[in-house]
C-alpha positions as CSV (number, residue, x, y, z in Angstrom):
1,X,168.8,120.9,60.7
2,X,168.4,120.4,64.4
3,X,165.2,119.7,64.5
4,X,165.5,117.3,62.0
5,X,168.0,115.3,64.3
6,X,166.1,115.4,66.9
7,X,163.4,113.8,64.7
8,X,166.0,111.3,63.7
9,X,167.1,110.6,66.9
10,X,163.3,110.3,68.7
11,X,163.7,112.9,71.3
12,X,160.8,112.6,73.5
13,X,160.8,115.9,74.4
14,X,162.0,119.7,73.4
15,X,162.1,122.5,75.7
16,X,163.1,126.3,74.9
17,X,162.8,129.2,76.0
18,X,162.9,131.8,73.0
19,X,162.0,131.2,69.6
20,X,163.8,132.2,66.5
21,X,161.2,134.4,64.1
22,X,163.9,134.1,61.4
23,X,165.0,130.5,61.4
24,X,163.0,128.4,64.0
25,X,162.1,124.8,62.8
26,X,160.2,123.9,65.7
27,X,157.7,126.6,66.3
28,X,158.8,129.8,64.2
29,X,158.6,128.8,60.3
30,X,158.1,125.5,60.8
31,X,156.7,122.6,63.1
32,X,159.3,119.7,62.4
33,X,159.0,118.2,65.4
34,X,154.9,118.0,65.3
35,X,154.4,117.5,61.5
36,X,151.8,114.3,60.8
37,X,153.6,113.7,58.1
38,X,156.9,112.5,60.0
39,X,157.1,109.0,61.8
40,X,158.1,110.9,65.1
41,X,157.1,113.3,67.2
42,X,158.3,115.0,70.2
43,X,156.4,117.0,72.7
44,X,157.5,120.4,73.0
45,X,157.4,123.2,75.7
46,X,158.4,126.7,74.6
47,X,158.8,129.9,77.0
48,X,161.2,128.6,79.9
49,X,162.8,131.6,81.5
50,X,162.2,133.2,78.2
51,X,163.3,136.5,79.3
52,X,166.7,135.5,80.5
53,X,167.3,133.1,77.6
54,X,166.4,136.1,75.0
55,X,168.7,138.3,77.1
56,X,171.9,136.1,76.8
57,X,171.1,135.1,72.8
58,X,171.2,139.1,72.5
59,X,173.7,139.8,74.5
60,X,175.8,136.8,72.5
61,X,175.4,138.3,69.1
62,X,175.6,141.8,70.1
63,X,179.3,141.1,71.3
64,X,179.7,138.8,67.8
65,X,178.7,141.6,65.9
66,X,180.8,144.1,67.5
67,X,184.2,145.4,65.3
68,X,187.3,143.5,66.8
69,X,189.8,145.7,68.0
70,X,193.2,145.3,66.3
């Protein structure tokens, strides 16, 4: 869904730093925003500070996951 909003809305440019392997629509399962088939593209850079980035997703879901105390 967000990358096809970004297609709608004819973002020039996309830039990451960690992919998704389960859901990514950019560069994981899918390349929305480079597909010929679409009347837009955007140019994409992937890896920015990926470590950090991948650290702070973890960390994020890691603390959603964890039981809530009562």
């Amino acid at each position: 869904m967000c990358a096809g909003a970004l297609v709608h809305a004819r973002v020039a440019r996309v830039v990451w730093g960690a992919r998704d392997p389960k859901f990514g629509g950019c560069a994981s399962l899918g390349e929305v925003l480079t597909d010929p088939r679409l009347n837009h593209r955007a140019l994409t850079t992937e890896g920015v500070l990926h470590g950090e980035c991948r650290d702070l997703l973890v960390d994020f879901f890691r603390a959603r996951r964890k039981p809530k105390a009562p």
